[in-house]
N, C-alpha and C positions, 0 to 999 in steps of 0.2 A: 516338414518334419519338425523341424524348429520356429522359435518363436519368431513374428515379425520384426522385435525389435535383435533378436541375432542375426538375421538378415541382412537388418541396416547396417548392422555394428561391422560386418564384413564385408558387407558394400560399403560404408564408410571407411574402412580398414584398408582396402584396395586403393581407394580413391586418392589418399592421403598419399601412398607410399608409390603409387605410378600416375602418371599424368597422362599416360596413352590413352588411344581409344581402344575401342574391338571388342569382343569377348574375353571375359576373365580369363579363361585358359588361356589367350594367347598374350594379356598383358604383366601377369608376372605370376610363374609358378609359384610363387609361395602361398597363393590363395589355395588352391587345389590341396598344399600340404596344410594350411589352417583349417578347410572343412572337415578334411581326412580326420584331423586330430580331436577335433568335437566328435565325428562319427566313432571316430575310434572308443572315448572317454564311454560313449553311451554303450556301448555294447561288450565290454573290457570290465568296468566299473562294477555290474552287476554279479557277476562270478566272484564278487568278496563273499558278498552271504552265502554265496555254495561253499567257500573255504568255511568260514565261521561256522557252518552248518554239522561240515564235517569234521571237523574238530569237538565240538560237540557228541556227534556220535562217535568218536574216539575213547573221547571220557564216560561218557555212557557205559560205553560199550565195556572198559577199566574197572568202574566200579561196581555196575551186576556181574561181571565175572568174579569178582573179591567177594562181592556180598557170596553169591553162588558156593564158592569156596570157602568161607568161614561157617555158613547152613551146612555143609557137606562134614568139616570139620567135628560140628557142637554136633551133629547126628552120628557120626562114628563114635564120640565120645560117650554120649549115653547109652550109644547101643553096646556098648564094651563094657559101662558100670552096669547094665541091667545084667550082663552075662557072669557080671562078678556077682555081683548080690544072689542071682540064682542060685553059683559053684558056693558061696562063703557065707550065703548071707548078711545079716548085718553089722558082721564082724569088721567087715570093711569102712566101715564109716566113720570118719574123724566124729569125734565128740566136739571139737572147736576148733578153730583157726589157728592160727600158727601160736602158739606158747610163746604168754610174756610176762615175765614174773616180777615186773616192775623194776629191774634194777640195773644202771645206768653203767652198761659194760665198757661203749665207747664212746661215749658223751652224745647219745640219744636219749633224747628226757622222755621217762616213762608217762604216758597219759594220766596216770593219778597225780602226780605233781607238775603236769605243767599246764594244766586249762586253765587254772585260777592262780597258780604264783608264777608264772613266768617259765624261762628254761636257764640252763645255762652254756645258752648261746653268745654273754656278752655280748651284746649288742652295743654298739659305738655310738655314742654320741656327738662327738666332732664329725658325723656322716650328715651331711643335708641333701635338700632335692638335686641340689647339681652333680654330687661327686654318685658315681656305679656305686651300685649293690655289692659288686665282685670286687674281692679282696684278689691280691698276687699269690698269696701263698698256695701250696697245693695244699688242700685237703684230703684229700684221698688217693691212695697208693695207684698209679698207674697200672694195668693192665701188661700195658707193653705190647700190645698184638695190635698191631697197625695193620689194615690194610686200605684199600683204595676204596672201595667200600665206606667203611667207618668214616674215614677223611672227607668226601663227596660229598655224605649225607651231615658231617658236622656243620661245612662248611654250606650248606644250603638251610640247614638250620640257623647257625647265626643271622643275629639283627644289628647292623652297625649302627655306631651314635647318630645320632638328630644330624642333620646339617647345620653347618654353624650358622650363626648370626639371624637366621630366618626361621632355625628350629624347630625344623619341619621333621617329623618322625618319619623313620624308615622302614618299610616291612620287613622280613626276614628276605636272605640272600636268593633263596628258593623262589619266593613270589614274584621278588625285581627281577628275577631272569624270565618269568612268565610273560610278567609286563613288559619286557621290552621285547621279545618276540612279538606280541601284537605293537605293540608299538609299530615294529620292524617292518612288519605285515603292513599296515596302513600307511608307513611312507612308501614301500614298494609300490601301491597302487597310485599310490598320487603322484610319483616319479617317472613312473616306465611309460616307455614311450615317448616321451617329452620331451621335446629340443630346447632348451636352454639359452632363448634369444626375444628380443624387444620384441619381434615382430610375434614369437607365439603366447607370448605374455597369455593374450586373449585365453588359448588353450590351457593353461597351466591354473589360471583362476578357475575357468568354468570345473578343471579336476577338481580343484579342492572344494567346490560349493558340491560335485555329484562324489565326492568319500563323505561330508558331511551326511546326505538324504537319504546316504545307502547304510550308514549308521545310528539312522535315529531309531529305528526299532529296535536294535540292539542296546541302545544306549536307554527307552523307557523299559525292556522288560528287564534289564539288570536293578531297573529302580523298583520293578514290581515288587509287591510282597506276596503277592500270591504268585508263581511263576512256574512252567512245568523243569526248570532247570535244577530244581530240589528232589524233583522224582527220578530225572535223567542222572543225574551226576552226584546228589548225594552231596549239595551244599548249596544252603538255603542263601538266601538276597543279602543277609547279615556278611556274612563271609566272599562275597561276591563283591559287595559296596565297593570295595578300593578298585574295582577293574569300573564299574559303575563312574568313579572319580575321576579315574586317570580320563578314559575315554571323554569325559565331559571336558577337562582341560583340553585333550585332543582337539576336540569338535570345537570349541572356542577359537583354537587357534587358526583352526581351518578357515571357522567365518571371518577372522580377522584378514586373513591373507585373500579368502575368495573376494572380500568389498571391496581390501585393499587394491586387487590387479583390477574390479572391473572400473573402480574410481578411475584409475590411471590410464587403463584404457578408454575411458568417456572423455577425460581429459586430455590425453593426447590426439586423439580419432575424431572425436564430434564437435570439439571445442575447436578446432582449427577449422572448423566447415559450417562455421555459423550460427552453432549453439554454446550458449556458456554452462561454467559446471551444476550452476546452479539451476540453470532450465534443466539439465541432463538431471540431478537426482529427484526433481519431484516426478521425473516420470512414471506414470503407474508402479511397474513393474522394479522399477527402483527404486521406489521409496518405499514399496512392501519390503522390498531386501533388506532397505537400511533398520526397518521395523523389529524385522525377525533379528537382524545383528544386534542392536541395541537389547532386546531383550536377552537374548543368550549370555550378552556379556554382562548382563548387571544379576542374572541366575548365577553366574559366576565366582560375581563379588562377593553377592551377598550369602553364598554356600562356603566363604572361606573359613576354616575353623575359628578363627580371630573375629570374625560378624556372628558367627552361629552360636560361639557357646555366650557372647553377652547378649544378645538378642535374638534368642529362639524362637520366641513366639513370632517374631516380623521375618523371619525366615522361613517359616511355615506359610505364613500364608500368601509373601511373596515367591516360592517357590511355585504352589500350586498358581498362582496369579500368571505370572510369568511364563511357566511352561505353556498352558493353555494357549496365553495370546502370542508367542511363537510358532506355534502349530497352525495356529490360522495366517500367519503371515505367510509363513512358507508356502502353504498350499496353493495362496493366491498368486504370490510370487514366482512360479514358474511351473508348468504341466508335468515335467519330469519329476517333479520331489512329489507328485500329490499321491502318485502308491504307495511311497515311503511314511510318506506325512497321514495315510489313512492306516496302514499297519499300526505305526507307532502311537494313533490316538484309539484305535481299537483293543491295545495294549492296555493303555492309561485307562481308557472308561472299563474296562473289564475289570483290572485291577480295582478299581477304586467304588466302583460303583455297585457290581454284581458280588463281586465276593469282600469286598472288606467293610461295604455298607450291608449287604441285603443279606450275606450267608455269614459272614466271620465275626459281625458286630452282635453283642450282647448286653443289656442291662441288668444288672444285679444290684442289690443294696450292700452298702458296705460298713461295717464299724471302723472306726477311730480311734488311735492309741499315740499319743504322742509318749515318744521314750524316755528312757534316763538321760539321753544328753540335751534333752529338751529341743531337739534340733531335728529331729528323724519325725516320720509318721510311720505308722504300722496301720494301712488295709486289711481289714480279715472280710473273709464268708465264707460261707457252704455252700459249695457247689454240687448241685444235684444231678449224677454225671447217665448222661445221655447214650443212648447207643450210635455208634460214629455212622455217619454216612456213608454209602457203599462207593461211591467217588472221594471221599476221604481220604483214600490212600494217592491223591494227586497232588491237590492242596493243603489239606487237612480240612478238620471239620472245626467249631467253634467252642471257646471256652466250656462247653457244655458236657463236651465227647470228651474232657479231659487234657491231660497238658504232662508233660517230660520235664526232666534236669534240662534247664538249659533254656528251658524255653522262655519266652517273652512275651510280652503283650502290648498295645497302646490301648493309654487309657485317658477318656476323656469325663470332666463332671462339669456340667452345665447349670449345675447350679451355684457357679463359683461366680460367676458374671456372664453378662455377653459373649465376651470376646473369648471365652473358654468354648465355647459352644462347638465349634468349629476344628478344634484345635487337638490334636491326638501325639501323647507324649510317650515313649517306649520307655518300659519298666520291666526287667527280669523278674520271673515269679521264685519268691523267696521259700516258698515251702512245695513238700516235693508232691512229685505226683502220683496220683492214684495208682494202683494195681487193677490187675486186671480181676472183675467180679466184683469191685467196690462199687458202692450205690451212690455214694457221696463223702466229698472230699474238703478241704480245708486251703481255700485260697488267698496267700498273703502276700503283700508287694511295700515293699521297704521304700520308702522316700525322702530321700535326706535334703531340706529345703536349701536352697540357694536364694535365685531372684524368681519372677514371675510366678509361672503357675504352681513351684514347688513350694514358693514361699506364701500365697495365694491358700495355700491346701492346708498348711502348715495353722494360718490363722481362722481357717475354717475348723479345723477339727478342733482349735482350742472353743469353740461354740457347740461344735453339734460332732454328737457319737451317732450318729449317722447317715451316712451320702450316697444318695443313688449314684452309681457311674458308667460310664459304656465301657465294655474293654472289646475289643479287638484283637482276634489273637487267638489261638498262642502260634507264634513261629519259633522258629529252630530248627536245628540241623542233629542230629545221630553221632557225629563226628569224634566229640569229644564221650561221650556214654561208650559208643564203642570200642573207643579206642584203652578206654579203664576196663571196660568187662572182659575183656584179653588176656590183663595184665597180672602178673604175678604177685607185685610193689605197684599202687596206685597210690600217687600223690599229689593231693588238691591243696594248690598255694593262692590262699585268699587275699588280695590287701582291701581291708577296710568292707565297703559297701559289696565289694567282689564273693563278700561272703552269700550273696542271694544267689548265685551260681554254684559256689563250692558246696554247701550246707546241702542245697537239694541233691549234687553227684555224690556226697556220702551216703545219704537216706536208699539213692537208686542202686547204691552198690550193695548196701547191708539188705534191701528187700529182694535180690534177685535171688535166694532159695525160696521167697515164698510167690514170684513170680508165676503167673500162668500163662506165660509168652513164651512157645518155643523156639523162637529165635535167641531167647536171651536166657531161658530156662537151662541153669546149671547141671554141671554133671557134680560130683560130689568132693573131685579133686578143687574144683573152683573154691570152696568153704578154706581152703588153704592161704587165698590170697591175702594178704597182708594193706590195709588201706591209712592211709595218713591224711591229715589233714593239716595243714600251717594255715593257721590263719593269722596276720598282723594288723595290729588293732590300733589306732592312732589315740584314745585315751581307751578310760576302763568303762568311762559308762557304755560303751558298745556292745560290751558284752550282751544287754540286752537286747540288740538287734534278735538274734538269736535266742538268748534265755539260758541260763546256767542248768533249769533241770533239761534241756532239750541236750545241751553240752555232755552232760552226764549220763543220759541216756544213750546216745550215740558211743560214748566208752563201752559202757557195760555191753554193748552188740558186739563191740570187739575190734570198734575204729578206737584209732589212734590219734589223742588230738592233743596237737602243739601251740599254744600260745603264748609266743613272747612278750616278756612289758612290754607297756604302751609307750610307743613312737613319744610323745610329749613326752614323757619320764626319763626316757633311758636312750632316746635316738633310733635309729632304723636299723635291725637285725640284719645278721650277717648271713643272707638267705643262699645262698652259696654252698656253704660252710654246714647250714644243716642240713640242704638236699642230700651234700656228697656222704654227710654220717649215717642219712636213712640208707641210702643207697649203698654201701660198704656194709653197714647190717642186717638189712633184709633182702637187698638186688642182689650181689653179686653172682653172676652169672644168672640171673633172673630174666623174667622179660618186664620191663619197668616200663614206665606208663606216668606222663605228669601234665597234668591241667591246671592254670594261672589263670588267675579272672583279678583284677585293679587295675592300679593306674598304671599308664603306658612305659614307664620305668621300671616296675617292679616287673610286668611281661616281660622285656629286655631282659632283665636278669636274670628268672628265670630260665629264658629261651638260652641263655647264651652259656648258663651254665648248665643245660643237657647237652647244648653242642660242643662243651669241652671232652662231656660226657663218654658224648657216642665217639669222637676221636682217641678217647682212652681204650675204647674197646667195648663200652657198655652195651646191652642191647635196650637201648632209653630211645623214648620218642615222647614228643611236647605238642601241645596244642594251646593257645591264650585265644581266652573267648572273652571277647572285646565286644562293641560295638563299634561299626565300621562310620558312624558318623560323629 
């Protein structure tokens, strides 16, 4: 059942710790309890994916009942406007949104004076990147209606500060209890059962190499981008990533420990019996081990935020590099991980090959617009949109069927050099998406150059208006779109570039009366909702990111838009301090609804001042749409 050289290792294991002769059962019971414990490992070990499995159909199961329930909801609601309009006819119909007559009752800046002068939010300038967003004072009058409730969910909403010294960002409270429940999970299985002594050593490695084999499928189809866990549970790969990370650090550490006990076992066992450690690790099947650990650990390295964000593009293609020749070590490396190791690479080639090369990858031509800060590019085309795939509602279909708030793309252009060729960069699509019955559509993607390819693209478009490009794409998740279309008070806080996210959840909330989606298709009470938008701009040429008539337009629908001086002039707004003033003027006792897209600071602040929020009694809930790498 096991391999020859486990055989030896346990016939060498015997030999070492009893000098007798006879039959192993009769020279020292602890043999019989060392094969038990291998037997045990293999047939224990694989009931993790039936937990993982079901847990899955857990949330599954959670979010088609919500969805179910919210369809059930929006169909009672029209069926009760169609029954008024019968009894009252059109008497009933709001003529517009909620009435605002431009004038600053509680120090909420009306949208005619603050897109292009600023607010008067004060904004400090003695605030830099290190010190919070969040001021001490209270801003807004307490509620006073505690309950366990409110407090639970505040308290699973907050995100505490970075770790010190290492400054390492932390998710919300809510998440890190998720993650450590798996966590918890995976040392369960690597612990139970296990006796806690020199001589099981052996067993306790061989554990941590089979939670390793019995976690690689799990571990590539979290990397997947195409994955059926977006149709199941209603949260795409993006939002997934950091369970994606954690497990990788996991599995790292396992191969550390699994090399580590068999090193020490070769070294103690066969090294006393005539072999040195050095004959012991070129052996076949040992030196595939040390193959596959080397690779896993330097996939490691070089995925650390500190390697990825200066050298992207070598992380790119030592990732896929990497992964691959892992997968072939393992599989040679021992018979029990090659089920594991053909799941997890039937994962990867699907992922990578069938749908994001052959079905989700498209070429389009693109124009070039370098902006007012001289620093940005602007992608535009026309997208001449396609009828979706009837498997579409699994993965989705391709740039072609169309794209959502929210959504993303990777985008490659090979005619930038070689080494682009290869190379696919994720870009949130900055303008919004089509409706339903539109023939074609208008697609734009913001690029604000840094190093390599952004800066690469940056000096191409100062040559040429225009570049062929592949986009890949679009992914995303419902999460945040939903969670606005709900809501009573919707509010999109942009910092900077996060405006390619916010801009299009405004467009998708001001279009859903003319929507022909009855999932999302309004009842007439919805025209009531009141939408905001902050966006914080780090200088003024930003504005063109976006465009001042587009700015202007989006007012006249009847959003609301706040933009404070620019961060270089005047310091970092007091974002705190204006959520809590929208929220006292339009929420109270509303159901409020807020979306954050920047940098991982201003998310924080955001996130932490709804969870003062919901603790005060609010009925507020937050979502920050990030990218999880």
């Amino acid at each position: 059942m096991e391999s020859q050289w486990l055989q030896d290792a346990i016939r060498l294991s015997l030999k070492a710790t009893d000098g007798e002769k006879g039959p192993p059962e009769q020279r020292d019971p602890r043999f019989r309890k060392l094969v038990e414990g291998i037997l045990f490992s293999r047939k224990f070990v694989p009931t993790y994916n039936l937990v993982v499995l079901g847990f899955v159909c857990l949330l599954s199961a959670i979010h088609w009942t919500e969805k179910a329930i919210r369809w059930r909801r929006r169909r009672a609601s029209r069926l009760q406007v169609l029954r008024d309009e019968i009894a009252f006819g059109d008497a009933i119909k709001p003529t517009s949104r909620i009435p605002d007559d431009g004038q600053d009752r509680d120090g909420i800046y009306s949208s005619n004076s603050s897109t292009m002068e600023g607010t008067a939010s004060h904004p400090r300038k003695d605030l830099d990147e290190e010190i919070p967003l969040l001021h001490t004072e209270q801003a807004l009058r307490p509620l006073h209606r505690w309950s366990v409730h409110g407090t639970a969910k505040g308290i699973l909403i907050y995100q505490p500060r970075p770790i010190p010294i290492v400054n390492k960002i932390l998710p919300s409270n809510g998440t890190s209890i998720v993650l450590s429940a798996f966590m918890a999970l995976n040392i369960f299985y690597i612990f139970f059962h296990i006796n806690l002594n020199i001589f099981e050593l052996f067993v306790l490695a061989d554990r941590f190499g089979m939670i390793f084999v019995a976690n690689l499928p799990l571990l590539y189809l979290l990397a997947a981008k195409n994955q059926p866990l977006k149709f199941l549970t209603g949260r795409s790969y993006e939002s997934l990533n950091i369970f994606h990370r954690r497990l990788g650090e996991l599995l790292c550490l396992a191969a550390l420990l699994h090399s580590t006990g068999m090193i020490v076992v070769g070294y103690t066992i066969i090294t006393p019996n005539g072999s040195g450690l050095t004959q012991f690790l070129l052996i076949k099947m040992v030196l595939l081990g040390v193959g596959a650990f080397i690779s896993y650990e330097l996939l490691y390295l070089t995925s650390l935020a500190s390697f990825r964000q200066r050298w992207y593009e070598l992380f790119l293609g030592l990732h896929a590099i990497l992964q691959a020749a892992a997968l072939v070590f393992i599989f040679f490396h021992h018979q029990t991980a090659r089920p594991y190791v053909g799941i997890a690479l039937g994962i990867f080639l699907l992922d990578r090959l069938v749908y994001r090369v052959g079905i989700k990858s498209t070429t389009i031509g693109a124009y070039t617009k370098i902006l007012e800060d001289e620093d940005t590019v602007r992608l535009s085309s026309i997208v001449f949109i396609q009828p979706e795939p009837r498997w579409a509602g699994l993965f989705g279909g391709s740039i072609m069927s169309g794209w959502k708030a929210t959504d993303h793309v990777f985008i490659t252009v090979p005619s930038l050099s070689s080494k682009h060729i290869t190379q696919a960069h994720p870009f949130t699509i900055a303008s919004k998406g089509p409706l339903g019955g539109e023939d074609e559509a208008r697609l734009e993607l913001l690029i604000r150059a840094q190093d390599g390819f952004s800066r690469d693209l940056l000096n191409a478009a100062r040559l040429h208006k225009h570049l062929s490009i592949r986009l890949d794409g679009p992914y995303g998740n419902s999460h945040a779109r939903t969670m606005l279309e709900e809501s009573d008070l919707a509010i999109v806080v942009a910092g900077g570039s996060g405006i390619a996210v916010g801009f299009p959840l405004i467009h998708h909330l001001l279009d859903i009366p003319r929507s022909t989606d009855m999932e999302i298709a309004p009842t007439y009470f919805l025209l009531r909702q009141k939408i905001v938008l902050i966006w914080v701009i780090h200088e003024e040429a930003h504005l063109s990111w976006v465009g001042r008539p587009a700015l202007a337009d989006a007012e006249n629908r009847g959003a609301e838009i706040i933009i404070p001086q620019a961060t270089e002039e005047i310091g970092r707004p007091d974002l705190r301090e204006m959520i809590c003033k929208i929220v006292e003027k339009f929420g109270n006792g509303k159901k409020t609804r807020v979306v954050a897209s920047g940098p991982d600071s201003m998310g924080r602040a955001v996130r932490n001042t709804c969870s003062g929020l919901v603790r005060d009694g609010r009925n507020v809930d937050v979502a920050v749409e990030k990218f999880g790498w």
